[in-house]
N, C-alpha and C positions, 0 to 999 in steps of 0.2 A: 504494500500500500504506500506507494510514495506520495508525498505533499511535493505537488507542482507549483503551490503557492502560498504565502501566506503574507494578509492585505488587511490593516484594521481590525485585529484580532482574529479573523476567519484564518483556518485553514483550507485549501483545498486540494484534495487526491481522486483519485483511483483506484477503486480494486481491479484484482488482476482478472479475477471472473466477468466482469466487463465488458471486457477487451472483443466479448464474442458479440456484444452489441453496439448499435449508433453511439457516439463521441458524447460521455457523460460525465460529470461531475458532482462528486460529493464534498459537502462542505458544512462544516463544524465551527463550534464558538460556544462555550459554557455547558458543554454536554447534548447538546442540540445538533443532529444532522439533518440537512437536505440533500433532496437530489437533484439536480438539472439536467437536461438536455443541452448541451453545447451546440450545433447547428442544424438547426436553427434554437435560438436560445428560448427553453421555455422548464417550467417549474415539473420536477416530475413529482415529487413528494415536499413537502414543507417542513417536518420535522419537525412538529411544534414551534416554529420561529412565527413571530408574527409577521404581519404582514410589511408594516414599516420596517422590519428588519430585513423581509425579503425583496422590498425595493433595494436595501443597500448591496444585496447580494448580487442581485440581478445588475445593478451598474456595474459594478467590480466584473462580471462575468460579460457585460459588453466591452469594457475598458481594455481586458486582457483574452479578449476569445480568441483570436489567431496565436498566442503564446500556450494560451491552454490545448489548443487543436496541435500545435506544433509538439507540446509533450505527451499528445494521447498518441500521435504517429508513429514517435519515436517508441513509445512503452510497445507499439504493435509491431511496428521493425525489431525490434527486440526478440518481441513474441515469437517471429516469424522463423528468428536466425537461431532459436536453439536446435 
């Protein structure tokens, strides 16, 4: 599970079971996980966060969504090459 980022107290990763589906992100902060869809960006689960928190999420996930697609490629080249 690597953290591809961490942005105003959020973490966000990756599990490696994933990897078999569209470009997702999970993202943490005070015991709280969500999911997202990375492209196109949209909310897959909320994780108890409210909703004002998940505007902040969803900007940070607009701000760095080419960085975040660039390290889901790379976990998948990875993938690919054992």
């Amino acid at each position: 599970m690597p953290v591809i980022l961490r942005i105003k107290g959020y973490r966000f990763w990756f599990y490696q079971a994933d990897l078999d589906e569209p470009p997702r992100a999970h993202i943490g902060k005070e015991g709280k996980e969500a999911k997202y869809w990375i492209a196109p960006i949209a909310l897959a689960k909320a994780g108890r966060f409210r909703d004002h928190k998940l505007n902040v999420i969803e900007r940070i996930l607009r701000e760095y969504q080419n960085d975040l697609l660039k390290a889901w490629r790379k976990e998948m080249d990875k993938r690919e090459n054992r």
